[in-house]
C-alpha positions as CSV (number, residue, x, y, z in Angstrom):
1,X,-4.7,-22.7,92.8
2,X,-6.5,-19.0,91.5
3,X,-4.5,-16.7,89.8
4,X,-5.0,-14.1,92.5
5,X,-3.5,-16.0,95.7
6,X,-4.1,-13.3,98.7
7,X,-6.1,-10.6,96.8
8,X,-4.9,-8.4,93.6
9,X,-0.9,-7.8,93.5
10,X,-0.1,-4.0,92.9
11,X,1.4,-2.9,89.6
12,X,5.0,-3.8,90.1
13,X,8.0,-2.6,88.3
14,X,8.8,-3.1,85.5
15,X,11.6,-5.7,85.5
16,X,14.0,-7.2,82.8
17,X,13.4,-10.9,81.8
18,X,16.1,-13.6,82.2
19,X,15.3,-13.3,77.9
20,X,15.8,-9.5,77.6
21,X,19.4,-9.4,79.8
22,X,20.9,-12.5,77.6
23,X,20.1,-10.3,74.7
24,X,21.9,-7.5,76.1
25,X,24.6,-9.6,76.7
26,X,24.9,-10.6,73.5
27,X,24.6,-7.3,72.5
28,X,27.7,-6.3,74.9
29,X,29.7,-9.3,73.4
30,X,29.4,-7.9,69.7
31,X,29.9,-4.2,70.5
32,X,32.8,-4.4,73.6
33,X,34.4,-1.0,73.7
34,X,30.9,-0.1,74.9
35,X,30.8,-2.3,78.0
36,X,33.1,-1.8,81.2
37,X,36.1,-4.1,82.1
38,X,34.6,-5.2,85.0
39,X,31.7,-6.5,84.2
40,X,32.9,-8.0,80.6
41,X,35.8,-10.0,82.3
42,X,35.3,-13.7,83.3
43,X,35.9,-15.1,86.5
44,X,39.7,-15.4,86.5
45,X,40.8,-19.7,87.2
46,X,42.9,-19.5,90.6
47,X,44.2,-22.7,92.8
48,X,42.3,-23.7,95.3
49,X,38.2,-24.0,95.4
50,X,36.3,-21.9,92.2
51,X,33.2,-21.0,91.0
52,X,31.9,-22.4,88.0
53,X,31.6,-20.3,85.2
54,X,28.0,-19.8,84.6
55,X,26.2,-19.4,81.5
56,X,25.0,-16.1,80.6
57,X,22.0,-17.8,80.5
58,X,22.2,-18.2,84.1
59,X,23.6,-15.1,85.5
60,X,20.6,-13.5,83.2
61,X,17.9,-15.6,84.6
62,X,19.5,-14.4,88.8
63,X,19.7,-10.5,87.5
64,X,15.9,-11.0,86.7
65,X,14.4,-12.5,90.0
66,X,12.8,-9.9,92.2
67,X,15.5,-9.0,94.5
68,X,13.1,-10.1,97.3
69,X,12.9,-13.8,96.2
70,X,15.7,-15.2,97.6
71,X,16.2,-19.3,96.8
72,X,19.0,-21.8,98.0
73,X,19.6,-25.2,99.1
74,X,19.8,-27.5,102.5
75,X,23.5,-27.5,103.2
76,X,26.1,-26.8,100.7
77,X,28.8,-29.6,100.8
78,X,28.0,-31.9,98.2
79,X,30.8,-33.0,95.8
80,X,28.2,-34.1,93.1
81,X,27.7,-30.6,92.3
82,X,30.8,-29.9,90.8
83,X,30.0,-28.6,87.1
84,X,26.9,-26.9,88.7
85,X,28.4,-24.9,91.8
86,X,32.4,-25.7,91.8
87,X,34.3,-25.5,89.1
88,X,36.1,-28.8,90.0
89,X,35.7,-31.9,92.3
90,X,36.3,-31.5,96.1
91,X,35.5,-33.4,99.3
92,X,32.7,-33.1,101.5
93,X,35.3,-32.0,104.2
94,X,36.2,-29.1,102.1
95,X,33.8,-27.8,100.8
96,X,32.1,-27.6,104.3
97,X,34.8,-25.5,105.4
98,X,35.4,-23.4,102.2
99,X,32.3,-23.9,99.9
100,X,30.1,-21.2,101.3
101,X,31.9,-18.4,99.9
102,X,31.5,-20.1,96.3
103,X,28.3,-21.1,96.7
104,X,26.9,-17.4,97.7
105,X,28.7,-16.6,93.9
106,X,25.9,-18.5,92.0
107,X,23.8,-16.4,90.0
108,X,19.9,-18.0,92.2
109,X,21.5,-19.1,95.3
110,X,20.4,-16.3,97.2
111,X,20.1,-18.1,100.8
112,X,20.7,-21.6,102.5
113,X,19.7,-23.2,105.5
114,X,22.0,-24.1,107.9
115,X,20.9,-27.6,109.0
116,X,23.8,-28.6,111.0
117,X,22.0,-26.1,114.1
118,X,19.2,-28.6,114.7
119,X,21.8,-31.3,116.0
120,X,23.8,-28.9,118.3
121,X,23.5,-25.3,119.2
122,X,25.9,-23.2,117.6
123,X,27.6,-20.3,118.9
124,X,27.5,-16.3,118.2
125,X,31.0,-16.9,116.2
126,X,29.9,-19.6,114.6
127,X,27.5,-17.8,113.1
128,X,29.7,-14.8,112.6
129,X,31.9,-17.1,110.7
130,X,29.0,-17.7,108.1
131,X,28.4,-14.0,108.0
132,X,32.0,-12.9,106.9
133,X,31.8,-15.2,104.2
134,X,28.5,-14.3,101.9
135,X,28.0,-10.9,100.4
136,X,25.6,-8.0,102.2
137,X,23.0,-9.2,100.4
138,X,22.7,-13.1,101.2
139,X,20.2,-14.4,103.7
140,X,20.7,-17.7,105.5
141,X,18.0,-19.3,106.9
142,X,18.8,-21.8,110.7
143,X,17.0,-24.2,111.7
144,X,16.3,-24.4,115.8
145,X,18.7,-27.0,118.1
146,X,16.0,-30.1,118.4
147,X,16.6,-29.6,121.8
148,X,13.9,-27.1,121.7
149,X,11.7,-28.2,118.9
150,X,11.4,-31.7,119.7
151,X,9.0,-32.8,122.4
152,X,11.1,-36.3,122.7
153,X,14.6,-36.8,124.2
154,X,15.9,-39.9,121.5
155,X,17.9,-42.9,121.1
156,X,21.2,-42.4,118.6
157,X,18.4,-44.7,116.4
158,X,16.1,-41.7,116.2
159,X,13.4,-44.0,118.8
160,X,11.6,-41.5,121.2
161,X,12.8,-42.5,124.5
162,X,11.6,-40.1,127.2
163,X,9.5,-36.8,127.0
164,X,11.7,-34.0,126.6
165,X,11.9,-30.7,129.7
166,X,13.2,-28.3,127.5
167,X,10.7,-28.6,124.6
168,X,9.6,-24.9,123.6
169,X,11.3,-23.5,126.4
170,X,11.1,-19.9,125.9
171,X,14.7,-19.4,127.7
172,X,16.5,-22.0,125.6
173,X,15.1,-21.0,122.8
174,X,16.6,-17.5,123.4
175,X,19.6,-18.4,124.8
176,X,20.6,-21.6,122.6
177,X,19.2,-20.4,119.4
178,X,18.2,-16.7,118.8
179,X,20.4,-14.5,120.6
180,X,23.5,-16.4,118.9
181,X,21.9,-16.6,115.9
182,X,20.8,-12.9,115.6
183,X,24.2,-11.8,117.3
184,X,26.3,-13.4,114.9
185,X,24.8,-13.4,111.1
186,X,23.1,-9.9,112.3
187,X,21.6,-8.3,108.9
188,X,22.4,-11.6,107.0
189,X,19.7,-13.2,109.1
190,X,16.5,-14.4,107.1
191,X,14.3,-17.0,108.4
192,X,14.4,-18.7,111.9
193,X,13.3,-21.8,111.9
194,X,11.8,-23.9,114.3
195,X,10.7,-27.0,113.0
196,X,8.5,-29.2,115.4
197,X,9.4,-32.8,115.1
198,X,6.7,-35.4,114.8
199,X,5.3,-35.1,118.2
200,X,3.4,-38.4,120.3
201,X,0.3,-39.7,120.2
202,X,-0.7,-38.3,123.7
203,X,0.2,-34.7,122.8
204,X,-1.4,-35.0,119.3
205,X,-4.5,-35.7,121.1
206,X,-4.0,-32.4,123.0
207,X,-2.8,-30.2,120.6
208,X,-4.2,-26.7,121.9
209,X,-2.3,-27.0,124.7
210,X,0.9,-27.8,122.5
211,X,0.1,-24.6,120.5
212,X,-0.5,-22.9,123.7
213,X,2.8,-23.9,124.6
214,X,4.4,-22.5,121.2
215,X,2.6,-19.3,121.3
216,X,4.5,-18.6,125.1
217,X,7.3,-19.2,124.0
218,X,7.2,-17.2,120.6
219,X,5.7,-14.2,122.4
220,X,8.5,-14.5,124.9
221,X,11.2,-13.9,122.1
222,X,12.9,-10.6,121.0
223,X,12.1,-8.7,117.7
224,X,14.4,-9.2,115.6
225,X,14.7,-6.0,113.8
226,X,16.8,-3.5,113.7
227,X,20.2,-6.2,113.7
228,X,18.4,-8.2,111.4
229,X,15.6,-6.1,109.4
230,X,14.6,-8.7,106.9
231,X,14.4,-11.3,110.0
232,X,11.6,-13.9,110.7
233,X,10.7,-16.0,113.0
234,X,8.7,-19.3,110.8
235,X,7.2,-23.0,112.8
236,X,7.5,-25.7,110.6
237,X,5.4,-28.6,112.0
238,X,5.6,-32.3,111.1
239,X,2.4,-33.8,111.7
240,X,-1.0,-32.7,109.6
241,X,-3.5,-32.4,112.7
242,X,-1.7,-28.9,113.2
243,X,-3.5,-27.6,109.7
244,X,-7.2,-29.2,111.1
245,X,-10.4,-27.1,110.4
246,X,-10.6,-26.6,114.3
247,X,-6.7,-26.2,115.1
248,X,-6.1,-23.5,112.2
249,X,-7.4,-20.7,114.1
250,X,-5.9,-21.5,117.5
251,X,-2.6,-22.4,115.7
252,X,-2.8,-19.1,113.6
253,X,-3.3,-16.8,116.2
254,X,0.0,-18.6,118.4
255,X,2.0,-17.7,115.1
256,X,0.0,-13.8,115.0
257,X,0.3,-13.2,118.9
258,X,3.8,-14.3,118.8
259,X,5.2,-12.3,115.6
260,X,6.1,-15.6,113.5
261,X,5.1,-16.6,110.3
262,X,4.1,-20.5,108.9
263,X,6.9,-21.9,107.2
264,X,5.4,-24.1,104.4
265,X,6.9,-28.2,104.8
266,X,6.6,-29.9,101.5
267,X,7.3,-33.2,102.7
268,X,5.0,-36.6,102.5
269,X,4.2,-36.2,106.1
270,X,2.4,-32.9,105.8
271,X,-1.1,-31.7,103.4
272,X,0.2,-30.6,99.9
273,X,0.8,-27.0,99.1
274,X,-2.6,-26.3,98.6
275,X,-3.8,-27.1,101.8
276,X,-1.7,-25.5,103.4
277,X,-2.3,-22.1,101.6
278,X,-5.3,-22.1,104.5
279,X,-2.7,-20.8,107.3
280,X,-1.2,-19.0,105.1
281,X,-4.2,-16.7,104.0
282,X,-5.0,-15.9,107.9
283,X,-1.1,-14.6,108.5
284,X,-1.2,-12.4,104.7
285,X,0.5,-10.4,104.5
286,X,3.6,-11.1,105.8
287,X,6.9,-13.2,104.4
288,X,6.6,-16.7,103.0
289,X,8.8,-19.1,104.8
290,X,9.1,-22.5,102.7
291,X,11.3,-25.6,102.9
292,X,11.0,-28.8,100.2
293,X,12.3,-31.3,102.0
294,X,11.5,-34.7,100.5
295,X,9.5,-36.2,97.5
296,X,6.4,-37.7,98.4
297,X,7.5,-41.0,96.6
298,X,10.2,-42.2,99.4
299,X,7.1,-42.2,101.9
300,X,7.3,-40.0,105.0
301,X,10.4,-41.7,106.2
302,X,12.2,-41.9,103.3
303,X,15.2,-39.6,103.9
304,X,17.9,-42.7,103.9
305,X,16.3,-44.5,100.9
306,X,16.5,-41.0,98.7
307,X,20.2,-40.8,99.5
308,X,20.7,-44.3,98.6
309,X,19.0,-42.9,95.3
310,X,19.7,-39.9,94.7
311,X,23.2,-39.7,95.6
312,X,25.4,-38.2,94.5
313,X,22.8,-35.4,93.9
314,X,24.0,-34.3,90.7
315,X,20.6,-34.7,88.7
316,X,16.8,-34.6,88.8
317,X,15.9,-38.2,89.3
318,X,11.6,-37.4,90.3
319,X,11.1,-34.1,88.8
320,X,7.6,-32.5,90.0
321,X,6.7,-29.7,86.8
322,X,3.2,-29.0,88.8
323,X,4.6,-28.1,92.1
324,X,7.1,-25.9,90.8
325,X,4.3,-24.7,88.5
326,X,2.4,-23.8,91.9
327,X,5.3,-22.7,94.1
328,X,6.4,-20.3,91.7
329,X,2.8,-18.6,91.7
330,X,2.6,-18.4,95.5
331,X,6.6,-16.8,95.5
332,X,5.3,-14.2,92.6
333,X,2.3,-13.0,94.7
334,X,4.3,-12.3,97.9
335,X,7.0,-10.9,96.0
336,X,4.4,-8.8,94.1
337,X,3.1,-7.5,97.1
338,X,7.0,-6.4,98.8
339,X,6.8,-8.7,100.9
340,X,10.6,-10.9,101.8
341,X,10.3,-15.0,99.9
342,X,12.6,-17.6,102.0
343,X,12.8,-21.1,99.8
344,X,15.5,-24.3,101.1
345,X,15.6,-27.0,98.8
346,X,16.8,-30.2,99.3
347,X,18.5,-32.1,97.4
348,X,16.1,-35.1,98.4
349,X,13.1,-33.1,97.2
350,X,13.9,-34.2,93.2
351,X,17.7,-35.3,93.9
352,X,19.7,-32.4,92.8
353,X,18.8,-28.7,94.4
354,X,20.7,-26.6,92.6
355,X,18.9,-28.1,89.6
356,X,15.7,-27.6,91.0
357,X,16.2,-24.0,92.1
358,X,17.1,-23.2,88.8
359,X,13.6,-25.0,87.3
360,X,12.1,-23.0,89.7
361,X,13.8,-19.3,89.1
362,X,12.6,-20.0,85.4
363,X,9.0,-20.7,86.9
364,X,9.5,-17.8,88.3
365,X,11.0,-15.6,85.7
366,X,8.2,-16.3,83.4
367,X,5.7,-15.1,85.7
368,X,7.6,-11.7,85.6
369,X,5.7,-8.7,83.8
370,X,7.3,-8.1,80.6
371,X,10.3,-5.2,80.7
């Protein structure tokens, strides 16, 4: 990739490193009458679930991120990331139900995607629920009920069975998925995301009409400003014939005409960053969207044999140095530019995410102009 992504970034402001706030810290820790109670105490150890006490390190490298760039995780209730989120070991079960509010604590875990809304529709209060329980500043980003995104009614095996009446219906996809959505997590709503599911041969081979199809429905939803002003609406697709030479323009103007962004899929079904930089140069400027959903080395159906690996996602076990390398220059020229940066990890992208949000924010951090 150039240096210079989308044309040259403006001068930004100055910002501290993740270096220059540890030294002030240390600096605070050697001369303490000068620093305020409040922010010198540590996190006091309670019953029930906790936060982990962060390095300074850590809390350093999350003060320096642009306030724009806002990175989390697929989900939050993993046990294995006790010692990285939770101060000590809990189920699954609990930290579903009482995790969120710890996990909005960490220093670079500025968003998550709520996965669980692809398998259901969820309700206004469930999504007020999540709301209550982040600070003003988080951003969660929803994936679409499949209901609407996937042009297949399936099996419980996952095996296409008949085509699907509801896919991309523009009243479904308002009243199952946005209006909820936007009613309930109001300001705390970031990115809406309607990710396409691998769809059949017959429709691949008619794809305009398919993008067609999206950009009706797109065009028939509501803005989502002013309940949710750092709202978008993103498409994450599934199969690569969508980023063709002769289906980019057709599929870029649906996204244009219709107010939605691209949402970058690293996954091993889909082009690699790179190519997909092509959409995203005809939406600039706008927000980036992205979601790293598997490593390329478990093939593009690999999602039960990187559990089986990866499991119980409390390390890297395929770290990728060059796509972070990449990712974080694409994140520094949108957020150079103002413009609102939406990244999910999962934890089957390098098989821990908190791990690899963190190699990322430092990515990141040294990208930053010096203070």
């Amino acid at each position: 990739m150039q240096d210079d992504l989308f044309g040259a970034p403006p001068t930004p402001p100055s910002r501290p490193t993740a270096k220059s706030l540890v030294s002030a810290a240390d600096e605070a820790d050697a001369n303490p009458d000068s620093v305020d109670d409040k922010t010198s105490s540590k996190p006091s150890r309670r019953a029930g679930l906790q936060p982990f006490d962060w390095k300074p390190e850590l809390r350093a490298l999350g003060a320096a991120l642009p306030p724009n760039v806002r990175l989390g995780t697929s989900s939050w209730s993993y046990p294995g990331w006790t010692g990285l989120v939770w101060e000590s070991s809990a189920s699954e079960q609990t930290l579903s139900r009482k995790g969120l509010p710890v996990y909005s604590q960490h220093p670079l875990l500025r968003t998550v995607s709520i996965d669980r809304s692809f398998y259901r529709p969820l309700t206004a209060s469930d999504y007020a629920r999540y709301a209550a329980q982040v600070p003003p500043e988080f951003r969660f980003m929803v994936k679409a009920p499949s209901l609407i995104t996937d042009a297949l009614v399936r099996s419980d095996d996952g095996r296409g069975k008949e085509p699907n009446p509801a896919f991309l219906s523009p009243e479904l996809a308002l009243q199952e998925f946005v209006a909820p959505a936007l009613e309930g997590l109001g300001r705390t709503l970031g990115a809406l995301v309607f990710q396409l599911s691998p769809l059949p041969w017959n429709m691949l081979e008619r794809l305009p009409e398919t993008i067609e199809r999206l950009g009706r429905m797109l065009s028939a939803l509501p803005t989502l400003a002013p309940l949710a002003p750092d709202g978008v609406i993103a498409v994450e697709v599934r199969d690569p014939q969508w980023l063709a030479p002769d289906m980019l323009p057709l599929f870029a103007s649906a996204l244009r005409e219709g107010h939605a962004t691209y949402c970058v899929g690293l996954h091993a079904k889909m082009p690699p960053l790179s190519e997909q930089l092509k959409l995203l140069r005809k939406l600039w400027p706008g927000p980036l969207v992205c979601r790293w959903n598997l490593h390329p080395i478990h093939g593009p159906y690999g999602y039960a044999d990187a559990e089986k690996l990866y499991s119980p996602y409390d390390r890297i076990h395929h770290p990728e140095p060059e796509l972070h390398a990449e990712l974080a220059r694409l994140i520094q020229t949108f957020a150079s530019h103002g413009q609102n940066v939406y990244v999910a990890i999962s934890n089957h992208a390098e098989g821990c995410a908190p791990l690899s949000v963190q190699s990322l924010a430092t990515r990141i951090d040294a990208l930053q102009p010096p203070r």
